[in-house]
Backbone bond lengths (Angstrom), bond angles and torsions (degrees), N, CA, C in turn:
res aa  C-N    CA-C-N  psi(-1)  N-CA   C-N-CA  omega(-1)  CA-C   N-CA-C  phi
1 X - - - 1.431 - - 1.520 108.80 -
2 X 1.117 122.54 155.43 1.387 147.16 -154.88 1.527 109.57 -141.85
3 X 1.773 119.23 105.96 1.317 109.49 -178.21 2.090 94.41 -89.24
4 X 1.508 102.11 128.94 1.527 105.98 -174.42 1.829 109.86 -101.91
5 X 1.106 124.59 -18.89 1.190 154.43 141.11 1.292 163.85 -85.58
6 X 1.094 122.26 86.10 1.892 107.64 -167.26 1.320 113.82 -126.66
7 X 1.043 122.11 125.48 1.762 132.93 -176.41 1.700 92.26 -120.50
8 X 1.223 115.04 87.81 1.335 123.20 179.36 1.895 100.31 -71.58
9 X 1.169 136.00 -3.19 1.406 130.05 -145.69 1.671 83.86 -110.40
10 X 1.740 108.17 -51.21 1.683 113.98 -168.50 1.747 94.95 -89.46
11 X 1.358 124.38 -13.13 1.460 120.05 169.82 1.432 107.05 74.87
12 X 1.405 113.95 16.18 1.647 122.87 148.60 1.404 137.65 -93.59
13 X 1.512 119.38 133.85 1.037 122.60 179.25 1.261 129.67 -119.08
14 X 1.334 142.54 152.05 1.322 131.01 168.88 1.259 123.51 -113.03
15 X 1.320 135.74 84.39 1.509 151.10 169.60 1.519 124.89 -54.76
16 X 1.532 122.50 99.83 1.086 115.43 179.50 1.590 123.16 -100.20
17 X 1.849 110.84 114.57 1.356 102.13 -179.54 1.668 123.32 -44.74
18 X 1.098 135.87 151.23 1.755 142.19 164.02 1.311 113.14 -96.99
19 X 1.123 112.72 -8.96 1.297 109.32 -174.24 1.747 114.71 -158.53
20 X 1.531 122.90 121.35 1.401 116.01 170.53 1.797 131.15 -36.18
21 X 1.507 124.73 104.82 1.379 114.64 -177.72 1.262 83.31 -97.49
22 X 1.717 101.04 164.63 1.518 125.94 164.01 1.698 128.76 24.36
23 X 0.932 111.32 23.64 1.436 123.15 -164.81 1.932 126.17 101.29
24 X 1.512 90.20 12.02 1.703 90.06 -173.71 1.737 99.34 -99.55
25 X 1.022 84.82 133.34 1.792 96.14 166.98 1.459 125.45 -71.36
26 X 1.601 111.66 143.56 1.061 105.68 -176.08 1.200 107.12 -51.77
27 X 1.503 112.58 156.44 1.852 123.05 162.86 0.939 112.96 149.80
28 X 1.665 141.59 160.06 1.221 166.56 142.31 1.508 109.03 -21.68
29 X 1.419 117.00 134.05 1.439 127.43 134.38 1.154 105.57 -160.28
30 X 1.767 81.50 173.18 1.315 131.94 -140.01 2.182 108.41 -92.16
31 X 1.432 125.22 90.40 1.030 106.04 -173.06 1.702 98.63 -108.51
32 X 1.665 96.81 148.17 1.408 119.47 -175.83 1.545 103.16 -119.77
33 X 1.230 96.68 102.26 1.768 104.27 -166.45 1.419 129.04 -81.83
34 X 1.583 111.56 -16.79 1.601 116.91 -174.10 1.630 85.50 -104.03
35 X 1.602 133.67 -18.22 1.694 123.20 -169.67 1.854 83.39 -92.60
36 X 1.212 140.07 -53.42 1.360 138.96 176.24 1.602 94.35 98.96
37 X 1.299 107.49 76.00 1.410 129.45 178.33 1.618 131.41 -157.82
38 X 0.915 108.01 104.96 1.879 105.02 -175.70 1.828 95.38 -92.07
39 X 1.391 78.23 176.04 2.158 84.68 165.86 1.688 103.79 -103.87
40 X 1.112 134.80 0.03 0.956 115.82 128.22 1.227 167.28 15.60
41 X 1.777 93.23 -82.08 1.403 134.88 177.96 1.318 129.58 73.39
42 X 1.511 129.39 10.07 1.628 141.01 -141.14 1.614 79.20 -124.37
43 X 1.067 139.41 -45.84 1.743 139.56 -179.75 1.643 89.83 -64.06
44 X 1.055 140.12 -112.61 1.301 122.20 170.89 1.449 147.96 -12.61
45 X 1.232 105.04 -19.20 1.653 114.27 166.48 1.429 115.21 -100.14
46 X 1.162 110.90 -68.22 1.897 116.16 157.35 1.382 129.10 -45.68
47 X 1.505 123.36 -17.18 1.478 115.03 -178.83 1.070 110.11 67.44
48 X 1.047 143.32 18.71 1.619 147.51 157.71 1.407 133.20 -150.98
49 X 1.026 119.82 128.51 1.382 123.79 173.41 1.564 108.14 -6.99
50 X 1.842 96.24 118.59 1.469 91.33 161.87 1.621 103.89 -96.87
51 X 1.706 115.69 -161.21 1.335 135.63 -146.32 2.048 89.04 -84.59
52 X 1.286 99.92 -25.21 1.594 99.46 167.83 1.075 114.16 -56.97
53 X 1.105 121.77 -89.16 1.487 146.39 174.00 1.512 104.41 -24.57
54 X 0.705 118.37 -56.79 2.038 117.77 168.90 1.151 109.35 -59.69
55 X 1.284 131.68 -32.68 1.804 129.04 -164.04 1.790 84.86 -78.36
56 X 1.384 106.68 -49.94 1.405 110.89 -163.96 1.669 107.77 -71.94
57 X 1.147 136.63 -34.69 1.584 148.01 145.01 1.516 100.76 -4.54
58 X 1.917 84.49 -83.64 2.001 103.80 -168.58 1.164 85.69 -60.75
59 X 1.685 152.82 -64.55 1.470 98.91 -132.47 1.533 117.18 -99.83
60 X 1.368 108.31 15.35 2.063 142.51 164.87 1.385 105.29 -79.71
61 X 1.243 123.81 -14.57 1.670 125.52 -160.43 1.703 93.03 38.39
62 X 1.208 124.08 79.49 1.084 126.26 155.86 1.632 107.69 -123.41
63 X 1.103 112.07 137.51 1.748 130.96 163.92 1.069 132.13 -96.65
């Protein structure tokens, strides 16, 4: 994954997969990090950080 976007101020990012996982198609989304929501939808359904939200973490040095 590839963060292609970062608005550290509005705490959105846009993460573009490189490669198809598990049935997800390549493409972009959209993570909203202080609302705890990707487009996705797995950060919002699971209650925890999905694999977006972490790519976008590491490459923010955010914890």
């Amino acid at each position: 994954m590839r963060v292609t976007h970062c608005d550290r101020r509005a705490s959105v990012f846009v993460v573009a997969e490189q490669e198809p996982f598990e049935g997800w198609s390549q493409g972009s989304f959209r993570v909203w990090l202080l609302d705890g929501t990707c487009d996705c939808g797995l950060f919002q359904t699971l209650h925890y950080p999905c694999r977006h939200a972490l790519a976008e973490c590491a490459a923010a040095s955010i914890e």
